[in-house]
Backbone as XML, in Angstrom:
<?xml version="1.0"?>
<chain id="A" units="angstrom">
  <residue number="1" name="UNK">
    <atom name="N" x="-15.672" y="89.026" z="-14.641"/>
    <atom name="CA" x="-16.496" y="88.552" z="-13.543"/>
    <atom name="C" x="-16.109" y="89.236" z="-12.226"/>
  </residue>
  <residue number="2" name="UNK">
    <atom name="N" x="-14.493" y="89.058" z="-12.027"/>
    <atom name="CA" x="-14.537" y="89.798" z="-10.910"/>
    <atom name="C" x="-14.334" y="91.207" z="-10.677"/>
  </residue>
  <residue number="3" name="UNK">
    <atom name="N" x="-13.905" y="91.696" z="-11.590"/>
    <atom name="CA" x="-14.653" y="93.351" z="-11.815"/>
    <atom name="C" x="-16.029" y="93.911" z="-11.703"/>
  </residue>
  <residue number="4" name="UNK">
    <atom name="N" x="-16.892" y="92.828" z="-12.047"/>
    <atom name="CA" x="-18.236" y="93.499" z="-11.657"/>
    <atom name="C" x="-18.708" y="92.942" z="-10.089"/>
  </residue>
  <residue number="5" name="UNK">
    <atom name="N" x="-17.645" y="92.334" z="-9.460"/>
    <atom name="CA" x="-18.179" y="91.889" z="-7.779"/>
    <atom name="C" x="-17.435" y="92.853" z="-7.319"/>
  </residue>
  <residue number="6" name="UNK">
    <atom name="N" x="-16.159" y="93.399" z="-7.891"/>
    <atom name="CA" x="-15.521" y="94.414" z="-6.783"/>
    <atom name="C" x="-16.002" y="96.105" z="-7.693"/>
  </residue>
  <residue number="7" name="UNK">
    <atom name="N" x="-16.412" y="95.938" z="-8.334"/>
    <atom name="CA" x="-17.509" y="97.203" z="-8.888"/>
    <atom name="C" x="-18.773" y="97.321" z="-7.902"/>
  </residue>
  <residue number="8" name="UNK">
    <atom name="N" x="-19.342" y="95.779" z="-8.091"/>
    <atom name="CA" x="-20.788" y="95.858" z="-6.523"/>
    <atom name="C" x="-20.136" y="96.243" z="-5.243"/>
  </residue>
  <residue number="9" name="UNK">
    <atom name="N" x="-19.033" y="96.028" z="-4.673"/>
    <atom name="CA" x="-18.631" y="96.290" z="-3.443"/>
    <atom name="C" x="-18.459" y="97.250" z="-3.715"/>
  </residue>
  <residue number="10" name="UNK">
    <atom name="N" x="-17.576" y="97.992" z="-3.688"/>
    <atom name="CA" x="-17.439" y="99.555" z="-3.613"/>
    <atom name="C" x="-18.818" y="100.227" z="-3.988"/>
  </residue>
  <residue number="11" name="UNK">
    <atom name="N" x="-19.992" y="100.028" z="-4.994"/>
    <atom name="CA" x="-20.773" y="100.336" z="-4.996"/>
    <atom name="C" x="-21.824" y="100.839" z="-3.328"/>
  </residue>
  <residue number="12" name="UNK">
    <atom name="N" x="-21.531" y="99.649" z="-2.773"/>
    <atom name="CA" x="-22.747" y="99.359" z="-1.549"/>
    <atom name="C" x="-21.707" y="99.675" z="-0.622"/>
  </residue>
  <residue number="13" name="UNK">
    <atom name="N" x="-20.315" y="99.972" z="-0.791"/>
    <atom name="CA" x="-19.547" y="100.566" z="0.215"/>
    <atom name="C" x="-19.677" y="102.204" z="0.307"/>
  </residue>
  <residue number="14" name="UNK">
    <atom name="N" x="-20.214" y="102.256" z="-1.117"/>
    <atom name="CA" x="-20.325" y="103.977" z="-1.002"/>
    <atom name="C" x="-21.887" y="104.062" z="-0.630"/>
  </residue>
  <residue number="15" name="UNK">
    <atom name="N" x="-22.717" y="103.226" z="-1.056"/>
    <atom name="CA" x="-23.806" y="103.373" z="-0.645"/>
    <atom name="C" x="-24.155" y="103.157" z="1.119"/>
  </residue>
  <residue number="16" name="UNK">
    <atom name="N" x="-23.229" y="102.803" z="2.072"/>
    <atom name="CA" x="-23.608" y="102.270" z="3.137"/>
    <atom name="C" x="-22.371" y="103.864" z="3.918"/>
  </residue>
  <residue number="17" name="UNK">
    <atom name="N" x="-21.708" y="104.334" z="2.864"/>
    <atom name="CA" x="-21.225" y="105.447" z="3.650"/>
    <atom name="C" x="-22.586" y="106.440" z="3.814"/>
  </residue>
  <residue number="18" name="UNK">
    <atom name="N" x="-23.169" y="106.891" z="2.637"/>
    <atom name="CA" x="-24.598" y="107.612" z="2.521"/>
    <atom name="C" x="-25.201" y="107.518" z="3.588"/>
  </residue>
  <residue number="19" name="UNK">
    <atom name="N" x="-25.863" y="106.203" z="3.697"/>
    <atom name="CA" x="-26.620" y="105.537" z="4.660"/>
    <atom name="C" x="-26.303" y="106.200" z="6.127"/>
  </residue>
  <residue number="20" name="UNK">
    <atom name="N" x="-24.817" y="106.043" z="6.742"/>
    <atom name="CA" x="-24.324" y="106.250" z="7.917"/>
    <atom name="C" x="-24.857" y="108.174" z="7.629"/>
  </residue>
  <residue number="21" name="UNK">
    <atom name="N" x="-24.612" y="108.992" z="6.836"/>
    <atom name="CA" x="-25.119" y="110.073" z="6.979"/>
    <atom name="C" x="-26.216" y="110.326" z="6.935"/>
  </residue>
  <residue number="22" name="UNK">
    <atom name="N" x="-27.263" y="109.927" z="6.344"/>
    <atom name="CA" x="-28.801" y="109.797" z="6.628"/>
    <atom name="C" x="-28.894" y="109.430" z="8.256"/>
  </residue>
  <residue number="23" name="UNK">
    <atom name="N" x="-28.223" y="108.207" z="8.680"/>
    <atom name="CA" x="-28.808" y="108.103" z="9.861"/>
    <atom name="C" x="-28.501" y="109.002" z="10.798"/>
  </residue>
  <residue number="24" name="UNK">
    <atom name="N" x="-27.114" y="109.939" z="10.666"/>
    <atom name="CA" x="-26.811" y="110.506" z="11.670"/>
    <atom name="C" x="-27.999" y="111.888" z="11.984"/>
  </residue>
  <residue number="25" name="UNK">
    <atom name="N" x="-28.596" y="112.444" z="10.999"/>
    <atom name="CA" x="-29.905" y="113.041" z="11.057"/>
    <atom name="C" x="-30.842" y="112.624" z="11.723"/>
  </residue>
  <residue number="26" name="UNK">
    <atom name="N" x="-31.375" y="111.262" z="11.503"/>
    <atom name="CA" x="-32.545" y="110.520" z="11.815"/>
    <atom name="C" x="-32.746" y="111.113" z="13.584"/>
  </residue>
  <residue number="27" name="UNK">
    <atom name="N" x="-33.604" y="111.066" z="14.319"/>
    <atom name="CA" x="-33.696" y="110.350" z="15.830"/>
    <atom name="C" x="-34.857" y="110.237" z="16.172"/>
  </residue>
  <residue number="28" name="UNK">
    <atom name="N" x="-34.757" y="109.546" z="17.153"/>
    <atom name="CA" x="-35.798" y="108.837" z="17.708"/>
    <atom name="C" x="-35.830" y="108.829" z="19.170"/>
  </residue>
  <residue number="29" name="UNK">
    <atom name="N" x="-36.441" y="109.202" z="19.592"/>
    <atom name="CA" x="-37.118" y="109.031" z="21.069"/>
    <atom name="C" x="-37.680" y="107.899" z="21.685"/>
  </residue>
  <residue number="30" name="UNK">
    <atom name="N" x="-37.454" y="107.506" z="22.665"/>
    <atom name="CA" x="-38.065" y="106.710" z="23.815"/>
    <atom name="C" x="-38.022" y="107.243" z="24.960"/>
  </residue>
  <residue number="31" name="UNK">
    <atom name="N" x="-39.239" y="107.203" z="25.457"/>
    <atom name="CA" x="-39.037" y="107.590" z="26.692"/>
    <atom name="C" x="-39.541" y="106.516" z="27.988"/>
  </residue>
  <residue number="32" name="UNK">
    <atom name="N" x="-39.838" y="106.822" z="29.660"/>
    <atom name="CA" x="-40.807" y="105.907" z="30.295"/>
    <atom name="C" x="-41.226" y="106.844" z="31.471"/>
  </residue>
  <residue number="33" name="UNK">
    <atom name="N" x="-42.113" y="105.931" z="31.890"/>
    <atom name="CA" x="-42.899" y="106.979" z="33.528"/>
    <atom name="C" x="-43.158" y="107.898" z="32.793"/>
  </residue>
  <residue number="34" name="UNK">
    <atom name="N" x="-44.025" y="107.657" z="31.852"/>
    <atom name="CA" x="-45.173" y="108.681" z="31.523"/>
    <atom name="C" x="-44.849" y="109.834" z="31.055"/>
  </residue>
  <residue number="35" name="UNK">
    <atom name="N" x="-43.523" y="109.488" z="30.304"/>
    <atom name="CA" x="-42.722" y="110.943" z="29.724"/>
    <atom name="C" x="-41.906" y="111.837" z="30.762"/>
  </residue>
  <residue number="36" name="UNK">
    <atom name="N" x="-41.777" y="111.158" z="32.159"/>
    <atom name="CA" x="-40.695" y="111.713" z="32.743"/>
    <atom name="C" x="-39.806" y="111.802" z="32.856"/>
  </residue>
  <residue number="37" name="UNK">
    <atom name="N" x="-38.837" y="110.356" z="31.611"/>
    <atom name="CA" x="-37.762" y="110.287" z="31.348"/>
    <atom name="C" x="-37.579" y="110.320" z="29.890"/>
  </residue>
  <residue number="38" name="UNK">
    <atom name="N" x="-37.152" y="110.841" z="29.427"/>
    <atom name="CA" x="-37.086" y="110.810" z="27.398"/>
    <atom name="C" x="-35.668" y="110.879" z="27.215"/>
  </residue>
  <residue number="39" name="UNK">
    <atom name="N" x="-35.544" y="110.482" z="25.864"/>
    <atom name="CA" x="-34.046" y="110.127" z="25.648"/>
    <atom name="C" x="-34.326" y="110.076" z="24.158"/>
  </residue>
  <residue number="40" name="UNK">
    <atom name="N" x="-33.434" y="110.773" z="23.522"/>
    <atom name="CA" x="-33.166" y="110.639" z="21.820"/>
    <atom name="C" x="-31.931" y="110.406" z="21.454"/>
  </residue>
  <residue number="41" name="UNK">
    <atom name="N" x="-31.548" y="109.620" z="20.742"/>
    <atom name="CA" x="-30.549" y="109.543" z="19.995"/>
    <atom name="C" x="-30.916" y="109.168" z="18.596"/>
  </residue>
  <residue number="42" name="UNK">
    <atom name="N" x="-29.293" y="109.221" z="17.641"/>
    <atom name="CA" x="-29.860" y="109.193" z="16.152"/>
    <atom name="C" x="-29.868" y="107.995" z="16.132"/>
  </residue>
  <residue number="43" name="UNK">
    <atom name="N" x="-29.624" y="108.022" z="14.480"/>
    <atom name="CA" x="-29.928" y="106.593" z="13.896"/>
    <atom name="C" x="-28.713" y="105.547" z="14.153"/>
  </residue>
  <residue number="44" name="UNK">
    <atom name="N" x="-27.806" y="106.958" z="13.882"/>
    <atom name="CA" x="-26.522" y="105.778" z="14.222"/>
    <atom name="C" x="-26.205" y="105.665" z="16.270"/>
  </residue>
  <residue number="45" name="UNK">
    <atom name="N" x="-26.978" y="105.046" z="16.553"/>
    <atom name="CA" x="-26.839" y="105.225" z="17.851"/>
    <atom name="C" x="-26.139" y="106.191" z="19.249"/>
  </residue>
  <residue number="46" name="UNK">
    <atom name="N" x="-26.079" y="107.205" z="18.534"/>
    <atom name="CA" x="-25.577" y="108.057" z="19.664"/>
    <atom name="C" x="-26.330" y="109.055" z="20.485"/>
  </residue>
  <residue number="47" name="UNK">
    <atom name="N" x="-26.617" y="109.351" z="21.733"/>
    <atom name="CA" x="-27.354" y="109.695" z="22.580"/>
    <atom name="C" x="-26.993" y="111.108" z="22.059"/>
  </residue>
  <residue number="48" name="UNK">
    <atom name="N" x="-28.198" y="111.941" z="22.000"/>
    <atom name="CA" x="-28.228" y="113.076" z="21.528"/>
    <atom name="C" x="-28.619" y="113.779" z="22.765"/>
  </residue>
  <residue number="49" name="UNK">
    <atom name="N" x="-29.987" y="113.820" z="23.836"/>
    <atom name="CA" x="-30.167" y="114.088" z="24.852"/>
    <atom name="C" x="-31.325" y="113.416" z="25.858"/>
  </residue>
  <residue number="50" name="UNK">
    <atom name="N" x="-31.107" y="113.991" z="26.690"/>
    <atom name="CA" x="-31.323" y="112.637" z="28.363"/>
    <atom name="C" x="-32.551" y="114.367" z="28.765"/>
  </residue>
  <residue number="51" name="UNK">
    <atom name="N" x="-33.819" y="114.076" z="29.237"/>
    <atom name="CA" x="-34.250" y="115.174" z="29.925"/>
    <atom name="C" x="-35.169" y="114.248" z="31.158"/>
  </residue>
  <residue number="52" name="UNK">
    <atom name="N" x="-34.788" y="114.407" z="32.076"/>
    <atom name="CA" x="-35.547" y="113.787" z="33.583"/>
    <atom name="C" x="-35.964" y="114.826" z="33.993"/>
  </residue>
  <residue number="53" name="UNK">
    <atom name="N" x="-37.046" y="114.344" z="34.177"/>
    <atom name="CA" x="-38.099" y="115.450" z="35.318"/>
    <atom name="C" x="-37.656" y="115.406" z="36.155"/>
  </residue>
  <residue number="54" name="UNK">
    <atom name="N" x="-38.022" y="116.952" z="37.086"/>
    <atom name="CA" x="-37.261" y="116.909" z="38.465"/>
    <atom name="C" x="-37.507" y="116.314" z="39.246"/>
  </residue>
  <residue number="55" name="UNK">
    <atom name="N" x="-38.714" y="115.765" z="39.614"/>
    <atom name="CA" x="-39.058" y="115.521" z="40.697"/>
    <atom name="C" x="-38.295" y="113.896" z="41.042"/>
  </residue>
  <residue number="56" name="UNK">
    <atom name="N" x="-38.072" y="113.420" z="39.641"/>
    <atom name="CA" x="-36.950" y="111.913" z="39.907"/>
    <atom name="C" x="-35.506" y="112.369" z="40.895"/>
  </residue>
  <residue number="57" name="UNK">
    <atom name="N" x="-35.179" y="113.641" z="40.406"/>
    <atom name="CA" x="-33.561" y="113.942" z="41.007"/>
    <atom name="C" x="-33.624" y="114.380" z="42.259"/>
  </residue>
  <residue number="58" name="UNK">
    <atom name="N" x="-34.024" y="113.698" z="42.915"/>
    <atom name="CA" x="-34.066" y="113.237" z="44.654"/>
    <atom name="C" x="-33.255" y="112.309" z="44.969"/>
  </residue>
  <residue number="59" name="UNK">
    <atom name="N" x="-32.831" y="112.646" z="46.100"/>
    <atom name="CA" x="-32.002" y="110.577" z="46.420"/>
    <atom name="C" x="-33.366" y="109.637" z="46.533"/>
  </residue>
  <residue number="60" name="UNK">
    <atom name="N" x="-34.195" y="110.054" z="47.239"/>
    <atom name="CA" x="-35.067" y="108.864" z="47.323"/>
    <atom name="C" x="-36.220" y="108.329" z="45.918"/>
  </residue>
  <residue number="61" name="UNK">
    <atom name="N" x="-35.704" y="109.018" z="45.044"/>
    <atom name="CA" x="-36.329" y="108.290" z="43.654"/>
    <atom name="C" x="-35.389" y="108.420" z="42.815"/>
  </residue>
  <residue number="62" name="UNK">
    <atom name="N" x="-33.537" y="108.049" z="43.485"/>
    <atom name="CA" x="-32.530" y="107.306" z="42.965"/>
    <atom name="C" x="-32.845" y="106.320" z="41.519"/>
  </residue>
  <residue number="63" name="UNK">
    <atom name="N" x="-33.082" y="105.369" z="42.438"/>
    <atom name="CA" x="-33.958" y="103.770" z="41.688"/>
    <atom name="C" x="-34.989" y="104.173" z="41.095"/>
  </residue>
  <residue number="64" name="UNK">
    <atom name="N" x="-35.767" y="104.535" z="40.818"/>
    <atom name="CA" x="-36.803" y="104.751" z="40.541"/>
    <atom name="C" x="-36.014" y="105.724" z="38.613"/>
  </residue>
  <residue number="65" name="UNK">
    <atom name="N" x="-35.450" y="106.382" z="39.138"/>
    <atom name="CA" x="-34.924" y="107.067" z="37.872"/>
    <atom name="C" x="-34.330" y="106.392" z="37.353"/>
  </residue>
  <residue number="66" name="UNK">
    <atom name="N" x="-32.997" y="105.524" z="37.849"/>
    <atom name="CA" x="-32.152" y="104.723" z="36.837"/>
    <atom name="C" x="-32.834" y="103.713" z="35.813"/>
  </residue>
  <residue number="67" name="UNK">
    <atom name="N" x="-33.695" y="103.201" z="36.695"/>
    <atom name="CA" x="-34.412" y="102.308" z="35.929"/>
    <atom name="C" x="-35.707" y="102.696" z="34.725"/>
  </residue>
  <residue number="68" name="UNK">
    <atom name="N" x="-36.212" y="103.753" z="35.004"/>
    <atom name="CA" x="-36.519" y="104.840" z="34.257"/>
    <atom name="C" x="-35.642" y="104.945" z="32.964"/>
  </residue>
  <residue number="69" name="UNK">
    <atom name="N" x="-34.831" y="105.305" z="33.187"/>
    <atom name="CA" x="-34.144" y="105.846" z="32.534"/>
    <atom name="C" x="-33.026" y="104.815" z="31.469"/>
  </residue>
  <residue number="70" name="UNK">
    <atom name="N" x="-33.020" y="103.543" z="32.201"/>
    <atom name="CA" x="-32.403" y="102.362" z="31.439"/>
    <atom name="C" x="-33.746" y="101.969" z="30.528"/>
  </residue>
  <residue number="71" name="UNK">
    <atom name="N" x="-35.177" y="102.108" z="30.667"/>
    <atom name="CA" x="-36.153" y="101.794" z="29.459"/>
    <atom name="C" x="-36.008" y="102.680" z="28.981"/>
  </residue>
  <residue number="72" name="UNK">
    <atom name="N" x="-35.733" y="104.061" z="29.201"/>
    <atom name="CA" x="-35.914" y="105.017" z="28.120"/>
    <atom name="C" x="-35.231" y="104.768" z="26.876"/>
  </residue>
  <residue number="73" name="UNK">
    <atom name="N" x="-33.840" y="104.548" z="26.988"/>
    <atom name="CA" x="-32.745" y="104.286" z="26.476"/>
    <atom name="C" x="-33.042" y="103.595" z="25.500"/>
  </residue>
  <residue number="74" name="UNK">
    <atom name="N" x="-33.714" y="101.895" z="25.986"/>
    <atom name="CA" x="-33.465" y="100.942" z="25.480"/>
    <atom name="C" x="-34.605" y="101.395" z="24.299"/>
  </residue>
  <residue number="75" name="UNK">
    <atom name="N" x="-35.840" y="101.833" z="24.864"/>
    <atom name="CA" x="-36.545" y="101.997" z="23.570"/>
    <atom name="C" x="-36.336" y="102.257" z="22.373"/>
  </residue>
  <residue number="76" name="UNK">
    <atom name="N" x="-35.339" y="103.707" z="23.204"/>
    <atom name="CA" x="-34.580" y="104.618" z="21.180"/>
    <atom name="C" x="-33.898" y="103.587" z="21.218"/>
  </residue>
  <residue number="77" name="UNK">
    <atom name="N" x="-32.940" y="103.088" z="21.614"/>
    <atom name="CA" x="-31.745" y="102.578" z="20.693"/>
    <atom name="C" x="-32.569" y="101.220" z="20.292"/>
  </residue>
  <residue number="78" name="UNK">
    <atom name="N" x="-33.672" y="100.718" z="20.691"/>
    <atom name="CA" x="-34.370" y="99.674" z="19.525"/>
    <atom name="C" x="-34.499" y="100.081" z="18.495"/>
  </residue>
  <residue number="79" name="UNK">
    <atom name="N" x="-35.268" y="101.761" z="18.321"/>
    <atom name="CA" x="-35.418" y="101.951" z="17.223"/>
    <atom name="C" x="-34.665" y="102.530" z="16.407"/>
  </residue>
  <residue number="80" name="UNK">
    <atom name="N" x="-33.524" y="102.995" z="17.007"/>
    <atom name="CA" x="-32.485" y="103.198" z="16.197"/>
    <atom name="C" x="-31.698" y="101.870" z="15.418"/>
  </residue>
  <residue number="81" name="UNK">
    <atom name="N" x="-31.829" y="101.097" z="16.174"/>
    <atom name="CA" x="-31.449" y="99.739" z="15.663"/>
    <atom name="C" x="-32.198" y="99.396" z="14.438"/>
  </residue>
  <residue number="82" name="UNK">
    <atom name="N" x="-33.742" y="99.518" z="14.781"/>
    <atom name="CA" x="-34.410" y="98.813" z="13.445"/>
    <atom name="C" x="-33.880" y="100.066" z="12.308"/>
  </residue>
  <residue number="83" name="UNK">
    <atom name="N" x="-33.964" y="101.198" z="12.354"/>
    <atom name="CA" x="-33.621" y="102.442" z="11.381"/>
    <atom name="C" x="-32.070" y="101.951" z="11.108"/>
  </residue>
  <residue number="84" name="UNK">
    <atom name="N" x="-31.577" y="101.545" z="11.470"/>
    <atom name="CA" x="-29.464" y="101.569" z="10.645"/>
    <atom name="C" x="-30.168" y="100.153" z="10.345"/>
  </residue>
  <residue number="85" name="UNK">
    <atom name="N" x="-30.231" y="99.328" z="10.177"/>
    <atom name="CA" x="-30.173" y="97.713" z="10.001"/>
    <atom name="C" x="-31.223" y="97.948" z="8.343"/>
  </residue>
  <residue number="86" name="UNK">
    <atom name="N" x="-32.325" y="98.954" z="8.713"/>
    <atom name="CA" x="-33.343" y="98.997" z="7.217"/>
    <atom name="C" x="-32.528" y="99.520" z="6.186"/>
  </residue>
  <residue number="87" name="UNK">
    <atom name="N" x="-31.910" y="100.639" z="7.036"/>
    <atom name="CA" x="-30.470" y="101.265" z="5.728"/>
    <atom name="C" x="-29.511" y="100.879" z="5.395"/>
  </residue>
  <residue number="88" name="UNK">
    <atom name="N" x="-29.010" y="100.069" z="6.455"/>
    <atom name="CA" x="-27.885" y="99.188" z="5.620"/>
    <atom name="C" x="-28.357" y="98.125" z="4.280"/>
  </residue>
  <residue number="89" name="UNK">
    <atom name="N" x="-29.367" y="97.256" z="5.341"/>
    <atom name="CA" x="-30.246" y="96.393" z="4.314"/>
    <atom name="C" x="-30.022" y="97.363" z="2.668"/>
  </residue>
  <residue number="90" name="UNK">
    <atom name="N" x="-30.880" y="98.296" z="2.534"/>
    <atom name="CA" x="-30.831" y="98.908" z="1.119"/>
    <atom name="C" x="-29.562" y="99.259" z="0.833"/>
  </residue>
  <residue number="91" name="UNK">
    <atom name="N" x="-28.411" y="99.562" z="1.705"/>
    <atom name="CA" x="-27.188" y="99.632" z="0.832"/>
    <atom name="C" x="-26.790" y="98.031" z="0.470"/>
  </residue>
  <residue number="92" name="UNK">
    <atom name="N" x="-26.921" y="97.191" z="0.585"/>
    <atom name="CA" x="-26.141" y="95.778" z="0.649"/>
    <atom name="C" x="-27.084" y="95.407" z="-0.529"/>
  </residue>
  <residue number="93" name="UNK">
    <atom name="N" x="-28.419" y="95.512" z="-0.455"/>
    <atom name="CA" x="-29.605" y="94.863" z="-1.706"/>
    <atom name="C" x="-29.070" y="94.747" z="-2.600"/>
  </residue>
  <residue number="94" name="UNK">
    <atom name="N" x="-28.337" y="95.594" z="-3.443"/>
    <atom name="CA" x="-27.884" y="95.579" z="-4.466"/>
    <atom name="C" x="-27.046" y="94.705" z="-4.830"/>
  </residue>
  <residue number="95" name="UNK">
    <atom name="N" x="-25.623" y="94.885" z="-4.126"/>
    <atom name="CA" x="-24.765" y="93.992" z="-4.287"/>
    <atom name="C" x="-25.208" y="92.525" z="-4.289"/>
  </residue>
  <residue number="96" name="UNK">
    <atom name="N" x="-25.969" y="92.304" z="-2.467"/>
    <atom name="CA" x="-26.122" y="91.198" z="-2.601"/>
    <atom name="C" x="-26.930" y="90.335" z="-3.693"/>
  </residue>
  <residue number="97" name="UNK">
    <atom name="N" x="-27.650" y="90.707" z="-4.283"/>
    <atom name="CA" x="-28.945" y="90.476" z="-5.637"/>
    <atom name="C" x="-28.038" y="90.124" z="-6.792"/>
  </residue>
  <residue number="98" name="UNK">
    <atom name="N" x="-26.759" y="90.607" z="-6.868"/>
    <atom name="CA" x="-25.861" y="90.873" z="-7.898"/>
    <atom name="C" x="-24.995" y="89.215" z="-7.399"/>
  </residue>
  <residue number="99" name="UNK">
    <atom name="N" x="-24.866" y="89.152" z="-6.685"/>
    <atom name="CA" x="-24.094" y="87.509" z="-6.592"/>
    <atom name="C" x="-24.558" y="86.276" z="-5.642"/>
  </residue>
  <residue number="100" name="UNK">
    <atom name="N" x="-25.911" y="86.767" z="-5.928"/>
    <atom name="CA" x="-27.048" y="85.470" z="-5.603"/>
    <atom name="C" x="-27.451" y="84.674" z="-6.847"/>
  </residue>
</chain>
């Protein structure tokens, strides 16, 4: 019995290493202001690159960029969020199905 629960773990432990390399490929974009701020990162959440239009990098559209640029962010890393959480999900399915 408990050979085949620590057989499922290591299973979905190797399967959720996979996973982390699929996502590091993946990315996703968000951007805001009409594509003047874009931002990609992968799946596994790491900011890959930031491109602001120039006309934000003024002092007087300071504010105007940060905040820009804090939706840009948040968009990808939503969807980077939903992308690692769907892949983990399928590494864990297994196991978990196995001692439900």
């Amino acid at each position: 019995m408990f050979g085949n629960i620590f057989g499922k773990l290591q299973e979905a432990q190797q399967k959720m290493k996979e996973g982390k390399v699929r996502l590091s490929q993946i990315t996703i974009d968000g951007e805001a202001g009409e594509g003047r701020v874009k931002v990609t990162v992968t799946g596994n959440r790491e900011v890959k690159s930031v491109d602001i239009a120039p006309e934000l990098c003024t002092p007087e559209h300071k504010e105007e960029m940060e905040d820009l640029l804090i939706t840009a962010l948040n968009r990808a890393l939503k969807g980077a969020e939903s992308a690692w959480e769907a892949e983990m999900k399928n590494a864990a399915g297994g196991m978990l199905g196995g001692l439900m």
